[in-house]
Backbone as JSON Lines, residues from 0, in Angstrom:
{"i":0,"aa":"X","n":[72.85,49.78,49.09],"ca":[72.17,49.27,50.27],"c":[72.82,49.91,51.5]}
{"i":1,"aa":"X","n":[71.9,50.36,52.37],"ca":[72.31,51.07,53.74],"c":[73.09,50.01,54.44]}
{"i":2,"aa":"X","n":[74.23,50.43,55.68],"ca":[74.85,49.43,56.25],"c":[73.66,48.74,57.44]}
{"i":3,"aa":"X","n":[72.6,49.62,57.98],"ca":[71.68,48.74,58.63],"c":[70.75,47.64,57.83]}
{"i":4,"aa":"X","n":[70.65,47.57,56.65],"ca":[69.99,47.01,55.79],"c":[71.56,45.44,55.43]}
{"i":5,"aa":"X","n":[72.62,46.11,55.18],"ca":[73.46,44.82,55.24],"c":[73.33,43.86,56.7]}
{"i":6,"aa":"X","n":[73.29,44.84,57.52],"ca":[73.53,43.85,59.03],"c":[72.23,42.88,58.53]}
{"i":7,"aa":"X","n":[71.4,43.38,58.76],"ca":[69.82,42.78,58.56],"c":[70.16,41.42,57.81]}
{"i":8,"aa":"X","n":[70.72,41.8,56.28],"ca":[70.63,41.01,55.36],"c":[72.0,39.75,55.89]}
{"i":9,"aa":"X","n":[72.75,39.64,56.58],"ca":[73.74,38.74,57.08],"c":[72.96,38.25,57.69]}
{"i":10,"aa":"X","n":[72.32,39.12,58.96],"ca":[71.21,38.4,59.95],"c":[70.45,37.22,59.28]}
{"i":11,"aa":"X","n":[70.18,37.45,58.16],"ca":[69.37,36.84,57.46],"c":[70.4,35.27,57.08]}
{"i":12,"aa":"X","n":[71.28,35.79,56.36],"ca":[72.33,34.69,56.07],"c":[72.74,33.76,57.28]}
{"i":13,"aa":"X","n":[72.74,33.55,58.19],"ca":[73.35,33.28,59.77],"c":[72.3,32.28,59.73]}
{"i":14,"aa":"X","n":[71.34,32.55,59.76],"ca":[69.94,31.9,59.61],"c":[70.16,29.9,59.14]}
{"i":15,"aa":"X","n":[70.21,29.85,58.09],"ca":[70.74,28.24,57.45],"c":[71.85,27.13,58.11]}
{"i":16,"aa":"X","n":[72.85,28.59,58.73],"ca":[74.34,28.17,59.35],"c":[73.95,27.54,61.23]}
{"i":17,"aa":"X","n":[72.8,28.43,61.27],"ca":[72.85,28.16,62.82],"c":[71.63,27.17,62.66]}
{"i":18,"aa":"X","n":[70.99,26.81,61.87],"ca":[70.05,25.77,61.75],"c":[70.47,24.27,61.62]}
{"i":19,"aa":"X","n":[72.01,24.27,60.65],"ca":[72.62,23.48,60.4],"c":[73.34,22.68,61.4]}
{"i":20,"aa":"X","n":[73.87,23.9,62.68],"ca":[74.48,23.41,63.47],"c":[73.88,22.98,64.54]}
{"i":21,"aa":"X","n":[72.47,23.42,64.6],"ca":[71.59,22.73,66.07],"c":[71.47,21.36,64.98]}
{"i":22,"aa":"X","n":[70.79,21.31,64.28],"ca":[70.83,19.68,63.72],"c":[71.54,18.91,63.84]}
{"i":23,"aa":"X","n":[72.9,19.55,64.01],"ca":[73.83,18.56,63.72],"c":[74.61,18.0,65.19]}
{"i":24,"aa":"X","n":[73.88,18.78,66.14],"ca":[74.17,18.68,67.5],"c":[75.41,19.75,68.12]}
{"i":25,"aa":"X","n":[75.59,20.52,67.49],"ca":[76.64,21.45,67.94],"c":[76.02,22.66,67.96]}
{"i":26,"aa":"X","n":[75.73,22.63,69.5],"ca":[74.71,23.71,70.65],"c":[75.69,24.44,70.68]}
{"i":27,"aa":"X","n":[77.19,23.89,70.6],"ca":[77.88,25.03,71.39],"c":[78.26,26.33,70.32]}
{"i":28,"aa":"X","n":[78.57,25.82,69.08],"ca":[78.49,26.81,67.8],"c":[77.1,27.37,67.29]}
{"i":29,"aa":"X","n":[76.18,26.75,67.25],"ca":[74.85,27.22,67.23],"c":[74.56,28.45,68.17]}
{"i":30,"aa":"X","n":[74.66,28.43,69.37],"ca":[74.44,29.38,70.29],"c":[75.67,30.92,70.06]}
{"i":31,"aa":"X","n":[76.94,30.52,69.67],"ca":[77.32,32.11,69.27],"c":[76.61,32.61,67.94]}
{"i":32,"aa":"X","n":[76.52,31.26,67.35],"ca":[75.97,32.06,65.77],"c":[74.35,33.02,65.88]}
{"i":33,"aa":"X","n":[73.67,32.22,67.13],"ca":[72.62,32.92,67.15],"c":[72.68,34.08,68.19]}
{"i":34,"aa":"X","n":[73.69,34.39,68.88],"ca":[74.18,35.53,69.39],"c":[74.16,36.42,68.91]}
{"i":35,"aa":"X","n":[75.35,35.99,67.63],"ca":[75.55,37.1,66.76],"c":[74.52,37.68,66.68]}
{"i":36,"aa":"X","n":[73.5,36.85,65.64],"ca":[72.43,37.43,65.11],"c":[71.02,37.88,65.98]}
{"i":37,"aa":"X","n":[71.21,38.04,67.24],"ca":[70.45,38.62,67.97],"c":[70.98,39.68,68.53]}
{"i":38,"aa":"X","n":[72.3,39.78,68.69],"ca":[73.67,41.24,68.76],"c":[73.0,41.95,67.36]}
{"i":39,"aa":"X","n":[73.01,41.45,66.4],"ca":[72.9,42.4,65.27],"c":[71.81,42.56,64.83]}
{"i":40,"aa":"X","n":[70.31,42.38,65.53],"ca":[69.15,42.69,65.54],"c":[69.04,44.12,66.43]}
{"i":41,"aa":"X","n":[69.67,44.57,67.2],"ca":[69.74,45.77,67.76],"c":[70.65,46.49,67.38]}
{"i":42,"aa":"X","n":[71.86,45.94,66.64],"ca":[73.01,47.25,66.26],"c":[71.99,47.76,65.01]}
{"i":43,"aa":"X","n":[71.56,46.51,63.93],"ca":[70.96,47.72,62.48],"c":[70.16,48.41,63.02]}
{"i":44,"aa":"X","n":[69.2,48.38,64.29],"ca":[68.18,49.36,64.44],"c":[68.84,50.46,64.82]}
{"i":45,"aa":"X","n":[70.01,50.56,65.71],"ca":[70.63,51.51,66.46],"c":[71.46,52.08,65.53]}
{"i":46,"aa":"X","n":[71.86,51.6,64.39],"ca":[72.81,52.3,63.42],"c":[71.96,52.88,62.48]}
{"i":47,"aa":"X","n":[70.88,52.43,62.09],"ca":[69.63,53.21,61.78],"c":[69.07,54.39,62.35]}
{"i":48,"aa":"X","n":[69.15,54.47,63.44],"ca":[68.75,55.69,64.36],"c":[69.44,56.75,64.46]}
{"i":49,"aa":"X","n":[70.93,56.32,64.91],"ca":[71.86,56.79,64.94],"c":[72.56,57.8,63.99]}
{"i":50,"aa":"X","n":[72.13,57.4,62.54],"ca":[72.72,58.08,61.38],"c":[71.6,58.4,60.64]}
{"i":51,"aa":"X","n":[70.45,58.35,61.11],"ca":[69.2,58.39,60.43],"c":[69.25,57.64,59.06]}
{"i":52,"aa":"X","n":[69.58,56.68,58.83],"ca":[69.79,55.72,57.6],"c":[68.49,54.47,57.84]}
{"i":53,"aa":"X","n":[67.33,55.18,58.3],"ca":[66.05,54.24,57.82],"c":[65.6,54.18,56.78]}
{"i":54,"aa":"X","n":[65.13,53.01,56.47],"ca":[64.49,52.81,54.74],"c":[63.08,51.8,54.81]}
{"i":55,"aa":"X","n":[62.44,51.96,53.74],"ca":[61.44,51.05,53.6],"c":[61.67,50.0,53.69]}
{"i":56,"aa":"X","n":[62.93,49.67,52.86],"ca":[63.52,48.48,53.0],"c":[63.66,47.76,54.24]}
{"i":57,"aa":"X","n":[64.35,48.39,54.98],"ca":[64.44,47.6,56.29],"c":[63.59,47.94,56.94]}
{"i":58,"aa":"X","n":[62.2,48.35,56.81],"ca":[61.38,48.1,57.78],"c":[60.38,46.93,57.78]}
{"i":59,"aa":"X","n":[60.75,45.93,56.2],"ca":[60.31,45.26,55.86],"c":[61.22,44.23,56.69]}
{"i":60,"aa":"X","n":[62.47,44.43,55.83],"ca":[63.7,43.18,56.11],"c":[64.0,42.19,57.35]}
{"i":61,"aa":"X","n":[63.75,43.74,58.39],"ca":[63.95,43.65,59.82],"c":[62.91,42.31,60.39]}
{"i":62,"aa":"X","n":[61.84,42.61,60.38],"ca":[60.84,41.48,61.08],"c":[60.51,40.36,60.42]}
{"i":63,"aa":"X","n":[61.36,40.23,58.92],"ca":[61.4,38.69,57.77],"c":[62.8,38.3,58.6]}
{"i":64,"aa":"X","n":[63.59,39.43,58.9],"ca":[64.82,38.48,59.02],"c":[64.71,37.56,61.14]}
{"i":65,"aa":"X","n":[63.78,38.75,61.47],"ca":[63.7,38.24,62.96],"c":[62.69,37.05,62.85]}
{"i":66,"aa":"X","n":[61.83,36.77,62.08],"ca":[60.9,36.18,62.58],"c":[61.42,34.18,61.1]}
{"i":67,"aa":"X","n":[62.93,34.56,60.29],"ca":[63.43,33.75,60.06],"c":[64.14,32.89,60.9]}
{"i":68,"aa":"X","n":[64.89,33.83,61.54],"ca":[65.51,33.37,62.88],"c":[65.34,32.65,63.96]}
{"i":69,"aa":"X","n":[64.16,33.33,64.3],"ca":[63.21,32.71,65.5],"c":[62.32,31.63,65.21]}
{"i":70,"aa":"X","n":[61.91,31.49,64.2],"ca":[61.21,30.22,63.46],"c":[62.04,28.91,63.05]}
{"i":71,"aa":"X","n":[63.06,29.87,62.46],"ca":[64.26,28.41,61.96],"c":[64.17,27.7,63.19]}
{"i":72,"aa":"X","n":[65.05,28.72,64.31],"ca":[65.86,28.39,65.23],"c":[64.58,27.25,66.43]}
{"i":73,"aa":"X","n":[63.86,27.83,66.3],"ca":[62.65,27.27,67.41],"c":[62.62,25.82,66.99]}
{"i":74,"aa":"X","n":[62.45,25.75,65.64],"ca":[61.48,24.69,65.45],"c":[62.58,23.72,64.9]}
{"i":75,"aa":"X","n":[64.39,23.95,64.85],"ca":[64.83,23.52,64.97],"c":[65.51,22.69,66.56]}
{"i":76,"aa":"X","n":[65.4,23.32,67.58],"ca":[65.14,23.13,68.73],"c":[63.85,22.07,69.53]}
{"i":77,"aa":"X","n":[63.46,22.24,68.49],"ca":[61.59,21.73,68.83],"c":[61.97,20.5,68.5]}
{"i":78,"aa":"X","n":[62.42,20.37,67.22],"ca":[63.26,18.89,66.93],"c":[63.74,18.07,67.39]}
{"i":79,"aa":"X","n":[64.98,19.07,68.23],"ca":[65.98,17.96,69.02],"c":[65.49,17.95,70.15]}
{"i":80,"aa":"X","n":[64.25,18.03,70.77],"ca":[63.83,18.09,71.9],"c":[63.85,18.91,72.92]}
{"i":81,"aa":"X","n":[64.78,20.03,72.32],"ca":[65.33,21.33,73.29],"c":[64.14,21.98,73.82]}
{"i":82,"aa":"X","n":[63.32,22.47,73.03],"ca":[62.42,23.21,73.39],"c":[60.64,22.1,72.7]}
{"i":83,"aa":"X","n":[59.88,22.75,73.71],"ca":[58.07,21.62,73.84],"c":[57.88,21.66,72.31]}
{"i":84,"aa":"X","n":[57.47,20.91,72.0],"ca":[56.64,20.89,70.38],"c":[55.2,22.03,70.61]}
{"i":85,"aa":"X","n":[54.9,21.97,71.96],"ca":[53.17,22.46,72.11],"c":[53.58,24.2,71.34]}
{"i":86,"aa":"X","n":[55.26,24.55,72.15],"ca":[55.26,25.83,71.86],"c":[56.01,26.55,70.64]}
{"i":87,"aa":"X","n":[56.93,25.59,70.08],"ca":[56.9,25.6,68.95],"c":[56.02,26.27,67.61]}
{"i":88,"aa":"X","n":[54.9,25.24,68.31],"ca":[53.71,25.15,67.07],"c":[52.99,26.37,67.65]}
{"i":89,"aa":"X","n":[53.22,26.79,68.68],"ca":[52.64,28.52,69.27],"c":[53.06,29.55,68.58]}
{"i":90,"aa":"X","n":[54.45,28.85,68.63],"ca":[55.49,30.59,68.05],"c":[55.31,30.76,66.68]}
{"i":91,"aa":"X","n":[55.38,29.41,66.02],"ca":[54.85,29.27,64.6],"c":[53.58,29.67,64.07]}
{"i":92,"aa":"X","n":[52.86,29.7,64.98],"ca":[51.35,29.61,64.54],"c":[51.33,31.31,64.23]}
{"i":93,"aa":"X","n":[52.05,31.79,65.31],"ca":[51.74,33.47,65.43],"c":[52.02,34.02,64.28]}
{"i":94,"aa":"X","n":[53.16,33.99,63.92],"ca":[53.94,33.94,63.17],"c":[53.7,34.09,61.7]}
{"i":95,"aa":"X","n":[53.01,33.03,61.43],"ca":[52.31,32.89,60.3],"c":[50.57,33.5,60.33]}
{"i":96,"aa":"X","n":[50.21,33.76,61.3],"ca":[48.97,33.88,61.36],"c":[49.27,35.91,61.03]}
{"i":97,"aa":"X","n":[50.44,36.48,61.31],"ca":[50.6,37.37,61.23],"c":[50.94,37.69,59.77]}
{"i":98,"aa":"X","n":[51.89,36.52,59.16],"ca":[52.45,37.19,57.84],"c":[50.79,37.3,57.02]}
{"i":99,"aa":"X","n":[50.57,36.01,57.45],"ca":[49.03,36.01,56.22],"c":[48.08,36.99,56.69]}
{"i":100,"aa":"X","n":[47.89,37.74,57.88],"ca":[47.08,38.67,57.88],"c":[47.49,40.25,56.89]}
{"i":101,"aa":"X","n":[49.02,40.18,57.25],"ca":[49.39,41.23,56.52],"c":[49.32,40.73,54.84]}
{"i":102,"aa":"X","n":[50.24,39.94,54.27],"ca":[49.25,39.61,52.9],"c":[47.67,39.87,52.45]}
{"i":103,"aa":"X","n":[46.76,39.04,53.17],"ca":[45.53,39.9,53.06],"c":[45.05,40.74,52.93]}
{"i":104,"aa":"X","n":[45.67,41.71,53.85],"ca":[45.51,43.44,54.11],"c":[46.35,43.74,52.74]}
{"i":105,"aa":"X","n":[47.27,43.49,52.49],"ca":[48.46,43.68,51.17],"c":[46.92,43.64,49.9]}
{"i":106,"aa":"X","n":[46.3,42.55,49.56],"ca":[45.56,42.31,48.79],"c":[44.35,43.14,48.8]}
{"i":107,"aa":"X","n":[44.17,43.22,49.91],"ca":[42.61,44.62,50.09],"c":[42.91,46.26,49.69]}
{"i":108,"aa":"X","n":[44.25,46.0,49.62],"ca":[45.34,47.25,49.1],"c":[45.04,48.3,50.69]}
{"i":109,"aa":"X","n":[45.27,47.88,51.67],"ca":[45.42,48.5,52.67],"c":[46.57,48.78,53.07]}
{"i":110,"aa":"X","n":[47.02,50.49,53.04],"ca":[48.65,50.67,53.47],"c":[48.64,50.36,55.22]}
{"i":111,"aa":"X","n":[49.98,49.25,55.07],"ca":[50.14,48.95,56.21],"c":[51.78,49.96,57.03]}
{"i":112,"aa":"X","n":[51.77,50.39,57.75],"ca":[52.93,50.53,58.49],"c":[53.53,49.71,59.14]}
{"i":113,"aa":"X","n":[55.06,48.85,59.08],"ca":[55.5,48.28,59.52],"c":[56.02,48.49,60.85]}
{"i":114,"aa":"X","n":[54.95,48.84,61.73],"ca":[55.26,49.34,63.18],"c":[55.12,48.09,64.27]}
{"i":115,"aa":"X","n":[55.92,47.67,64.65],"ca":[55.51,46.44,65.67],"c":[54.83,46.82,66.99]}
{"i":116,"aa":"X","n":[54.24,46.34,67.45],"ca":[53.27,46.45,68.52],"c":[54.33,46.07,70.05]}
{"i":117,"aa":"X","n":[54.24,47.06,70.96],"ca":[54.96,47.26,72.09],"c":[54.83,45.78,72.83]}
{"i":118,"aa":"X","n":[53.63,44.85,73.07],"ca":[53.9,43.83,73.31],"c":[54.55,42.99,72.22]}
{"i":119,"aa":"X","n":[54.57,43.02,70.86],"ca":[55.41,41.93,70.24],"c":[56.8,42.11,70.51]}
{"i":120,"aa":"X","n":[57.54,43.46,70.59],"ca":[58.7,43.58,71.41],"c":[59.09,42.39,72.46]}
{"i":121,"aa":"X","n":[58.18,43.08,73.32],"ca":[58.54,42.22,74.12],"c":[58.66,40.43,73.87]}
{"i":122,"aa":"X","n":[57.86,40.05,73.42],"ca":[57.9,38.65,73.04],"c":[59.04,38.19,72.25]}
{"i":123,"aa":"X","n":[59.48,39.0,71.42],"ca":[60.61,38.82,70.47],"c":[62.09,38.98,71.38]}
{"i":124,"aa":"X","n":[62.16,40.11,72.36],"ca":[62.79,39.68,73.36],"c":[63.06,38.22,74.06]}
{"i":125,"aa":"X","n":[61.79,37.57,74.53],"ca":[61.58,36.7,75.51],"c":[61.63,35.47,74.53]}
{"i":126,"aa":"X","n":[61.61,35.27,73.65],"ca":[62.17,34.39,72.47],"c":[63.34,34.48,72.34]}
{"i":127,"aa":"X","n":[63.86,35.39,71.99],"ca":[65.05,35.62,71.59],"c":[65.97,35.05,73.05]}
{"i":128,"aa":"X","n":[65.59,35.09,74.11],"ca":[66.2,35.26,75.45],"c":[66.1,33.81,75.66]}
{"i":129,"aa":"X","n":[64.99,33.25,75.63],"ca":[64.24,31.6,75.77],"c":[65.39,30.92,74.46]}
{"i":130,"aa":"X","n":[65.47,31.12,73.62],"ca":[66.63,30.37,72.23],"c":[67.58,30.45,73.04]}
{"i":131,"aa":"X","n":[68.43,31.41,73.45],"ca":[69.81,31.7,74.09],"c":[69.88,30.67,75.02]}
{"i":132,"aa":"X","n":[68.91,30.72,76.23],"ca":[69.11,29.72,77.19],"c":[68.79,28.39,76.93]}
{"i":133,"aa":"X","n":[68.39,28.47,75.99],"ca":[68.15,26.74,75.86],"c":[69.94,26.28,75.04]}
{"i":134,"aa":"X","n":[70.42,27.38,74.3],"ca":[71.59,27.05,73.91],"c":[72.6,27.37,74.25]}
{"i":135,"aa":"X","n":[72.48,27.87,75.67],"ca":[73.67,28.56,76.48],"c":[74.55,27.74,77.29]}
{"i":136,"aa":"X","n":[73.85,26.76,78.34],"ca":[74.75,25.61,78.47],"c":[75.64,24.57,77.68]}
{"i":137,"aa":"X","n":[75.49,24.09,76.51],"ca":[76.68,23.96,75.54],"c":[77.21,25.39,74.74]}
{"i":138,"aa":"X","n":[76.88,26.2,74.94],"ca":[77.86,27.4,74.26],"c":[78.86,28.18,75.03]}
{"i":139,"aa":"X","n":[78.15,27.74,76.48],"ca":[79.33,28.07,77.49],"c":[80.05,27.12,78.58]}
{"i":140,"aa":"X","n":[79.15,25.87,78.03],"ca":[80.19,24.74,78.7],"c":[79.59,24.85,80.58]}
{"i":141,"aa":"X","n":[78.47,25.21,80.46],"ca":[77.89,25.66,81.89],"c":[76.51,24.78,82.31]}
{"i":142,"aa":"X","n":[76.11,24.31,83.45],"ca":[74.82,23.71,83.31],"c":[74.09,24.44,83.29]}
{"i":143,"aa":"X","n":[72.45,24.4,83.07],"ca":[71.63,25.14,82.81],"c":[71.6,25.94,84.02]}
{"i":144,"aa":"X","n":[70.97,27.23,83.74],"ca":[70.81,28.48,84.37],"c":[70.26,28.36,85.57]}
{"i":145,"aa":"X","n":[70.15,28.4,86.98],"ca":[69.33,28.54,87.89],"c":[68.36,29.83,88.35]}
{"i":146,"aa":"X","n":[67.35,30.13,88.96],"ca":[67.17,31.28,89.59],"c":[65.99,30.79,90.57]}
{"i":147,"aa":"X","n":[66.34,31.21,91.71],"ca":[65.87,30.91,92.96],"c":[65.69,29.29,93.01]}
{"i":148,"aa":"X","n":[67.01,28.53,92.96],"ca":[66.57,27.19,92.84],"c":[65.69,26.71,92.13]}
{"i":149,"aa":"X","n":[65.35,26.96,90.67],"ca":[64.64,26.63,89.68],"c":[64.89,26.86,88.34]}
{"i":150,"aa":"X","n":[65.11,25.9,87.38],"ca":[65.34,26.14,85.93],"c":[64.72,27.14,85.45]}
{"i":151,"aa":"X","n":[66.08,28.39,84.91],"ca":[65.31,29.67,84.4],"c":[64.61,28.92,82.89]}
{"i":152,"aa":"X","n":[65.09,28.13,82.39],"ca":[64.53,27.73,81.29],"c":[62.82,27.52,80.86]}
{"i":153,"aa":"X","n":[62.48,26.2,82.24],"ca":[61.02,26.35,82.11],"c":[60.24,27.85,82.58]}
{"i":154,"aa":"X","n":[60.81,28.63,83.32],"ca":[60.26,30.21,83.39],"c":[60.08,30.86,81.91]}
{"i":155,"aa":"X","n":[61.12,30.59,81.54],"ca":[60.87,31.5,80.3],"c":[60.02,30.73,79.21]}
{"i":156,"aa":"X","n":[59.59,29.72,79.29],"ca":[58.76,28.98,77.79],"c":[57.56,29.22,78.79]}
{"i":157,"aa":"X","n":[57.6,29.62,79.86],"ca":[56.23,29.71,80.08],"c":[55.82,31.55,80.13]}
{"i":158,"aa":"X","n":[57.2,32.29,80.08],"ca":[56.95,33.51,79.59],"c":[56.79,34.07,78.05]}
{"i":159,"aa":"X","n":[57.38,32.73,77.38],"ca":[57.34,32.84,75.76],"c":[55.84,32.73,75.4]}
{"i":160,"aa":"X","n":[55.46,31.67,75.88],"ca":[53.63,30.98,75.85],"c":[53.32,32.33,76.29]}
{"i":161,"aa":"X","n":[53.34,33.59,77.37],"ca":[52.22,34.26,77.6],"c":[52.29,35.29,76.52]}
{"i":162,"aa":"X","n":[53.61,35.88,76.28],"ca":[53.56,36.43,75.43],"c":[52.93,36.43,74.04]}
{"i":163,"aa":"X","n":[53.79,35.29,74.06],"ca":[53.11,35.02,72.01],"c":[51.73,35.05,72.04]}
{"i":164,"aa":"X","n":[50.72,34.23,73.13],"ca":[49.15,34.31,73.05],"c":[48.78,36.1,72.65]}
{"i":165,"aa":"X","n":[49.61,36.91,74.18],"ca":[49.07,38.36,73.97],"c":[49.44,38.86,72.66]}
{"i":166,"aa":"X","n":[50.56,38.83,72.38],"ca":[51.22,39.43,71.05],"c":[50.32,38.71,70.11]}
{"i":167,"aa":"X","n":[49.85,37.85,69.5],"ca":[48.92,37.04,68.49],"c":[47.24,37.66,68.89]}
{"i":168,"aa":"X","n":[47.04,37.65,70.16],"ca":[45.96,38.54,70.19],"c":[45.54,39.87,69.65]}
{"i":169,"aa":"X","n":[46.94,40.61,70.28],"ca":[47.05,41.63,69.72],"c":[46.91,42.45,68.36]}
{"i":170,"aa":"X","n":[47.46,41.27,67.71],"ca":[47.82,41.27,66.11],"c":[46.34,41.41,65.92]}
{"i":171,"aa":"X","n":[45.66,40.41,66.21],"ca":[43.98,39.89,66.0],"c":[43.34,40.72,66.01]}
{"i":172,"aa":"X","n":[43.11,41.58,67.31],"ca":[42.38,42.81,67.38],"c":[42.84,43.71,66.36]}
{"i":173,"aa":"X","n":[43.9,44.01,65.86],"ca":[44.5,45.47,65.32],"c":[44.16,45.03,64.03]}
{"i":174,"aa":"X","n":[44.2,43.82,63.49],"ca":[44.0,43.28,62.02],"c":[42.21,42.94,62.4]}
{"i":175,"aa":"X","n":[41.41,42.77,62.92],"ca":[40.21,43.07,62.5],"c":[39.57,44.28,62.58]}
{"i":176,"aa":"X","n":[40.08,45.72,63.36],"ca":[39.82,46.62,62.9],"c":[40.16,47.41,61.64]}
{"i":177,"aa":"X","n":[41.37,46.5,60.89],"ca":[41.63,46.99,59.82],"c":[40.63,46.43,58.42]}
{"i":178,"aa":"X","n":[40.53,45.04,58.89],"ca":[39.78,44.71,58.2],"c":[37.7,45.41,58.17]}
{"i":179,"aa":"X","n":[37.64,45.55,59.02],"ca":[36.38,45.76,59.24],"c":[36.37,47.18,58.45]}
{"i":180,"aa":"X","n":[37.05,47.8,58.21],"ca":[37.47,48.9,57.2],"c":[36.99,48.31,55.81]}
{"i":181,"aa":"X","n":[36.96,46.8,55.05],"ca":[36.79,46.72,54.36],"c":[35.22,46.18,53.8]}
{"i":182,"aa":"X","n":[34.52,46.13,55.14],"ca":[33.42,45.01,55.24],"c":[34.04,43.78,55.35]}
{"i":183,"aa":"X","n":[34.59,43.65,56.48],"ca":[35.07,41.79,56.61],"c":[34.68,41.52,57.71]}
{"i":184,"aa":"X","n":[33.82,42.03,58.4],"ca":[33.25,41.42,59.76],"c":[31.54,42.74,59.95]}
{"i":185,"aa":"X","n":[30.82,42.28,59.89],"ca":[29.55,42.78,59.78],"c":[29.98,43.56,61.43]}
């Protein structure tokens, strides 16, 4: 196994540990653990690049292990009240509305490329960024974030919400032109 394919696969492991610890009310260990594993969502890509050590493998691994993360972590948050239930069930919805499109396409035997779409970037960013701050004041012992006299927090769930809609749109459009390849939309 490539060493970007191990990072991935820890990424993956981190996953249960930092789920465990928002449950259990310890924001402040929860939030490095999900550091880590958002630190090491950009080193395997960059050590991948870097040494040209890409694989099929991790082009799979990569967006099971990000979108474990971000799902655990959300909807463990969603729980303790940290973050809205409305958006939760947003990030989730995408989420899944994406794996099962690609299954589908998997079943129509359509080769898919595991290329993420320039807006889901971004969203996975602004998730990834939205988790941090909701767990950054107990991980750094700091009150929540300000910017221009206003909780950066509600900014960003309302930048998470625009995203995920576009990014889930996105998906929508690109997966019914694939489908329509098969006769699935007259």
């Amino acid at each position: 196994m490539s060493i970007p394919n191990i990072i991935t696969f820890l990424r993956i492991l981190i996953v249960p540990v930092a789920v465990y610890f928002i449950l259990a009310g310890e924001l402040g260990v929860a939030f490095w653990l999900f550091v880590g594993a958002a630190v090491s969502d950009g080193l395997d890509g960059a050590v991948a690049r870097m040494f040209r050590a890409r694989t099929v493998l991790g082009a799979y691994l990569d967006p099971i292990a990000d979108k474990a993360l971000l799902v655990s972590v959300y909807v463990s948050l969603g729980h303790m009240d940290v973050l809205p239930l409305w958006l939760v069930i947003l990030v989730v919805f995408r989420d899944v509305m994406i794996v099962g499109g690609v299954m589908l396409l998997y079943t129509l035997k359509e080769s898919l490329a595991m290329q993420p779409l320039y807006i889901s970037k971004i969203n996975t960013a602004v998730q990834l960024a939205l988790a941090a701050a909701a767990l950054a004041p107990a991980g750094l012992g700091l009150p929540e974030f300000q910017l221009f006299g206003m909780g950066v927090l509600p900014l960003l769930i309302w930048a998470c919400a625009v995203t995920t809609v576009l990014s889930g749109l996105a998906y929508v459009y690109r997966g019914g032109l694939l489908f329509n390849r098969h006769g699935g939309v007259p």
